[in-house]
Each structure stands twice: as C-alpha cells, then as structure tokens.
Rosetta silent file (secondary structure, phi, psi, omega in degrees, C-alpha in Angstrom):
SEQUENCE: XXXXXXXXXXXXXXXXXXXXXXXXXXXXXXXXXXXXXXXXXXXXXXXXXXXXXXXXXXXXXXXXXXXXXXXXXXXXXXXXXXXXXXXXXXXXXXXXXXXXXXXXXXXXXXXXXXXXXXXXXXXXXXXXXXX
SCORE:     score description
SCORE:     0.000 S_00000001
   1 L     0.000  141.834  175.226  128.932  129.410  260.088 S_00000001
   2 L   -84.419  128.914  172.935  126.895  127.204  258.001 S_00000001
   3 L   -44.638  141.442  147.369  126.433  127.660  254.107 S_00000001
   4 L   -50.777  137.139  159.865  123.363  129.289  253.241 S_00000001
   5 L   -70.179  131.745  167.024  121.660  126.534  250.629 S_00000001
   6 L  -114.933 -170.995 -161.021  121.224  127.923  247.655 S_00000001
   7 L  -133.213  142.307 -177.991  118.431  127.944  245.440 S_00000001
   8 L   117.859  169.326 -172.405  117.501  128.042  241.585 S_00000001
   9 L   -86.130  153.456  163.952  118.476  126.347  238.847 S_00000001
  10 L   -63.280  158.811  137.630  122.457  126.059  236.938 S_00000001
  11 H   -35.768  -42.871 -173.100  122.864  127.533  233.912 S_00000001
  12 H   -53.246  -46.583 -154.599  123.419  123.830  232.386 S_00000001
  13 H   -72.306  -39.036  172.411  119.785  123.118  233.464 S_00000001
  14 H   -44.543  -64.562  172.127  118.209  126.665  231.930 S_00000001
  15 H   -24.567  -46.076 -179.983  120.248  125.840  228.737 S_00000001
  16 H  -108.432   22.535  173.361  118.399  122.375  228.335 S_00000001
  17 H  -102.948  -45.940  162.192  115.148  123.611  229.047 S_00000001
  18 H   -65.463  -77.037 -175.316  115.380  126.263  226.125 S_00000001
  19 H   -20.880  -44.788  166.129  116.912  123.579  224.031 S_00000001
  20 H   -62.444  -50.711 -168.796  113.592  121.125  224.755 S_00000001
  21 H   -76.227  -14.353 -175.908  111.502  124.329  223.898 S_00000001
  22 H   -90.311  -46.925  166.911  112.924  125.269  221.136 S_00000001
  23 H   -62.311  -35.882 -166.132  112.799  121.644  219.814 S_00000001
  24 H   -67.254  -70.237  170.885  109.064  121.738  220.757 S_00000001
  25 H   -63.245  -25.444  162.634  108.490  124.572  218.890 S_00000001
  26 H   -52.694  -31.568 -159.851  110.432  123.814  215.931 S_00000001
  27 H   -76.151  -74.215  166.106  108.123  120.681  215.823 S_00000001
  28 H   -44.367  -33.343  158.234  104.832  122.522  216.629 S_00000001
  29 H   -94.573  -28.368  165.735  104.773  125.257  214.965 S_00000001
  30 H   -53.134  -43.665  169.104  104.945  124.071  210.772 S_00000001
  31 H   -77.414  -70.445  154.502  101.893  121.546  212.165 S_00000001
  32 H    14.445  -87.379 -172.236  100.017  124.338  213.800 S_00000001
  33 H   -60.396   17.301 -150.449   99.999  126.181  210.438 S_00000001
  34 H  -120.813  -64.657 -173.529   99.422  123.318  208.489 S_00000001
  35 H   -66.636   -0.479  158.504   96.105  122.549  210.323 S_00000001
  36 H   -64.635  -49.562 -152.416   95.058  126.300  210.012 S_00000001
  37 H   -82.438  -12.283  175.762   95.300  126.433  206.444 S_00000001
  38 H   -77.486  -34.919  162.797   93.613  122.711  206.137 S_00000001
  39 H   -56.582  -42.074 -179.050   90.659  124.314  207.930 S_00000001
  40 H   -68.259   -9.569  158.516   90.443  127.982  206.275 S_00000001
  41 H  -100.674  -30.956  139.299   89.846  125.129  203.068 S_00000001
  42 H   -58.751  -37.213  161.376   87.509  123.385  204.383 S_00000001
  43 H    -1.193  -92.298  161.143   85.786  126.243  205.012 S_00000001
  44 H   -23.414  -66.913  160.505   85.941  127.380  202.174 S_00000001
  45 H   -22.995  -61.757  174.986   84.551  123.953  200.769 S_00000001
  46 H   -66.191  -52.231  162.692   81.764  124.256  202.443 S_00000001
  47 H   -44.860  -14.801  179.165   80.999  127.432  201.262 S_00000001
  48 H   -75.553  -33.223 -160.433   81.245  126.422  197.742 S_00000001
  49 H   -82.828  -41.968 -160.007   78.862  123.835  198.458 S_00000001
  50 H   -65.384  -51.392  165.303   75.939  126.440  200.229 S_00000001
  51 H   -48.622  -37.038  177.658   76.767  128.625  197.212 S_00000001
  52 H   -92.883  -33.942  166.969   75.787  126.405  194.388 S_00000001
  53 H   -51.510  -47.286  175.039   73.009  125.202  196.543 S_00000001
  54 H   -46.785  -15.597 -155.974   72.234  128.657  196.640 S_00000001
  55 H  -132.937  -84.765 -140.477   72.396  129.513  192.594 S_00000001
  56 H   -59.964  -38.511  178.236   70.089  125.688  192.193 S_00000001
  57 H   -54.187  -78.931 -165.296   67.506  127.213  194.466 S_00000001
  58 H   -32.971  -42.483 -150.611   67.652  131.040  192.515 S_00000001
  59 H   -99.890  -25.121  171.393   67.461  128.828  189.453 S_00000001
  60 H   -71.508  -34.703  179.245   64.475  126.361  190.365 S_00000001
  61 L   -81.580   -2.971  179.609   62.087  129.143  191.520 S_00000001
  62 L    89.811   11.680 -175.491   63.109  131.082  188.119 S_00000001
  63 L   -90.307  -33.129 -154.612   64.864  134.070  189.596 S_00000001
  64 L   -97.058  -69.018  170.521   68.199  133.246  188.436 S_00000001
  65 H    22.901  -97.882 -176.531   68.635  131.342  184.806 S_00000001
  66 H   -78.977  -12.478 -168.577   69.388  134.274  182.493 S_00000001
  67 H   -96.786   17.592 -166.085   69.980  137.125  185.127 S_00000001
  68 L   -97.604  119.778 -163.791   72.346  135.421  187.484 S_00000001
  69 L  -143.288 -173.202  165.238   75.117  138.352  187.472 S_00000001
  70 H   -71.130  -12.452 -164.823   77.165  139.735  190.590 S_00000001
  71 H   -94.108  -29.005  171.761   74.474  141.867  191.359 S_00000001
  72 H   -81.471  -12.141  162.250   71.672  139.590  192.167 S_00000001
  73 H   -82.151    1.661 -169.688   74.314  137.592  194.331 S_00000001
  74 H   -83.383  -69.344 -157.612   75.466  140.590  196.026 S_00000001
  75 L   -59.483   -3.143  159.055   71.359  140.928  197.045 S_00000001
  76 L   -96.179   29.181 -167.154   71.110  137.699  198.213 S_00000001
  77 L    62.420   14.633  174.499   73.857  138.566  200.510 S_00000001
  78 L   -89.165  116.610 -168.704   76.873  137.269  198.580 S_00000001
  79 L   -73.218  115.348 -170.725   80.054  139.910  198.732 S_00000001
  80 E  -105.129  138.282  177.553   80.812  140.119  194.785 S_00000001
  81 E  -156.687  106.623 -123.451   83.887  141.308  192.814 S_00000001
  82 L   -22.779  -68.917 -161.729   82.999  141.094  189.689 S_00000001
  83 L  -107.795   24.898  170.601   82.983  137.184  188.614 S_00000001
  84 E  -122.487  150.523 -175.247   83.954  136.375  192.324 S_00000001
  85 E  -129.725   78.719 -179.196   82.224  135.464  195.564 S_00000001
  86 L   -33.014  132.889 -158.135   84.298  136.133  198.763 S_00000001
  87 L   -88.410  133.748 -175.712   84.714  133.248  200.964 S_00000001
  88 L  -100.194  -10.720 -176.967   83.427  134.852  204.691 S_00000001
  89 L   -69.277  -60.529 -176.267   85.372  131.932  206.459 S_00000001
  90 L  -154.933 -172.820 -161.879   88.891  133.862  205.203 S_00000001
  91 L  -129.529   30.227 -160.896   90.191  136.297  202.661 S_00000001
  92 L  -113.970  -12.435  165.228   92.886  133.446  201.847 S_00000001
  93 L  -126.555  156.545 -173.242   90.217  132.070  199.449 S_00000001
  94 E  -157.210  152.263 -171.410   87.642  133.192  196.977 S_00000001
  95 E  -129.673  137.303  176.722   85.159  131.418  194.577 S_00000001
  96 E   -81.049  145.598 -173.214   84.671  132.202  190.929 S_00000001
  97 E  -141.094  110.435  171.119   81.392  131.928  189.339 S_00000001
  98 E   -91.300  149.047  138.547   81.313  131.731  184.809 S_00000001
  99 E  -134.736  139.569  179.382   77.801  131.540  183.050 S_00000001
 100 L   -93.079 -179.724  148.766   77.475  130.289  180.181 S_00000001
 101 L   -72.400  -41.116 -176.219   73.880  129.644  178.602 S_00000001
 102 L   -67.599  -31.554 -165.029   74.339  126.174  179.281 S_00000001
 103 E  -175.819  142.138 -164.677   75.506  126.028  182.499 S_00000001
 104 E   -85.737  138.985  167.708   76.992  127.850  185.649 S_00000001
 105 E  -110.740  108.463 -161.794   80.456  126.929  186.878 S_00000001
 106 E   -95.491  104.240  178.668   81.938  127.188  190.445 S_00000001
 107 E  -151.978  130.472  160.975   85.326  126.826  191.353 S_00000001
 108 E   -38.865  134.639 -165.249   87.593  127.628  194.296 S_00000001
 109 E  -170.671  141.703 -177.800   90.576  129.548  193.801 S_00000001
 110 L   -36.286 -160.316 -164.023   93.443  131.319  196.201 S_00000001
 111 L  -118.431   17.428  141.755   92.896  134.724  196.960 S_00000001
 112 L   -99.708   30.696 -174.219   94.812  135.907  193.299 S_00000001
 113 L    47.959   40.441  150.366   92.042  134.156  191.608 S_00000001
 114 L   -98.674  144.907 -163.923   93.951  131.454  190.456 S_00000001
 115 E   -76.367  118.467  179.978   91.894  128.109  190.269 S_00000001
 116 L   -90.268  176.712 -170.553   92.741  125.423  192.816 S_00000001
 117 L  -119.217  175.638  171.842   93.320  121.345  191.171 S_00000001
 118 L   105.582  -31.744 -171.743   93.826  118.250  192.663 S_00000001
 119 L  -158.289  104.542  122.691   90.555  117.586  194.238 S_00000001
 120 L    29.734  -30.695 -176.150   86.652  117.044  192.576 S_00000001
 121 L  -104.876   20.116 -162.881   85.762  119.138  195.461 S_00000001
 122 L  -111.486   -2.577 -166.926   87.436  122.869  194.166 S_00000001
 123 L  -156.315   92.482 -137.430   84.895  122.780  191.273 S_00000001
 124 L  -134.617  133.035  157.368   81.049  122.277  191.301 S_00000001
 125 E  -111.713  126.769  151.158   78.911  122.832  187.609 S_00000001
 126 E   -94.489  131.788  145.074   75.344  123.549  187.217 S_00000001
 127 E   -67.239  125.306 -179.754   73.244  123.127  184.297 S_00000001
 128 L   -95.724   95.819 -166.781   70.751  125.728  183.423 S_00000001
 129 L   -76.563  114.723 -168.477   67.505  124.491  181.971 S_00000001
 130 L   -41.151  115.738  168.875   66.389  125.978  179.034 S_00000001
 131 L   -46.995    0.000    0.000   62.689  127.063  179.389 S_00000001
C-alpha cells in the first residue's frame, strides 16, 4: 500500500505564522491609534476655526458683542456646557469660550477641560469692538 500524502501545515510552520502576526500587530496597532487621535485633533482644529469664524460673523452683524453667552451659541446650533462648546467630530475634545469686554477667547482643551499647549493653533482670540 502506498502512503496516503498528507496535507496541512506542521506545527513549526503555524507557530511562525502567529509569531509574524503577532509582530505585525505589535507594530500596527500603537500607529493605528496614534493616527486616530492625530485626526480626532485635527478635527477638532478645524472646528475651533468655524467657531470663531462663527462668533466674528455674530459679532460683525451686532448680534453677539455684549450678549454672546452659552445660550445664543446653543441657538445657533452650538451644544453648550456652560463656558464650553462640544467638539461634534469626538467627545475626546471640547472648546472653551471666556468673554471679557475686550475680547473673546477660544481655546481647545481635552475632554476634562483642561487647556491644550504646544501649538498657536489650540487657542484663537477675538477682539470685541466697542461701539
């Protein structure tokens, strides 16, 4: 009788195919996440920017200048908590809004309201001009 041939892989060979994958993924996933969270901040960015466009319009037609509170940004469709303006991109960010009489302040910050540094682009000021 002749051996049957058999078929399928050794053990050795399973072993260094989970070994590759495992390396793969070790590799793959820490970049993965890296390039989520650089996106869910740009996002974010951008939203910062459409919001303060958004408060220079309200304030060149006159609506906003002394009355700009959470409640007239809630009615321009901006989700408000008190001195915050929820990022719709993620819940992993949020943007703070001060006014002062001189001048409105913007600034990105995690999602405990702490403010982030490091980069010119986490923090956008308006001036409000007195009538």
């Amino acid at each position: 009788m002749k051996n049957a041939q058999k078929r399928g892989f050794t053990l050795v060979e399973l072993i260094v195919v989970i070994a590759i994958m495992a390396i793969l993924a070790a590799v793959l996933v820490p970049t993965i996440t890296g390039k989520v969270k650089e996106s869910k901040l740009s996002g974010c960015k951008t939203e910062l920017s459409n919001v303060c466009s958004a408060i220079a319009n309200l304030m060149a037609e006159g609506i906003a200048g002394e009355h700009l509170d959470h409640e007239l940004m809630a009615q321009y469709g901006y989700n408000t908590d008190d001195n915050f303006i929820a990022c719709t991109t993620t819940s992993d960010y949020k943007i703070k809004y001060i006014r002062t009489d001189t001048e409105v302040t913007l600034t990105l910050c995690d999602s405990n309201g702490t403010p982030l540094t490091g980069d010119d682009e986490f923090k956008r000021v308006l001036p409000i001009k007195s009538a």
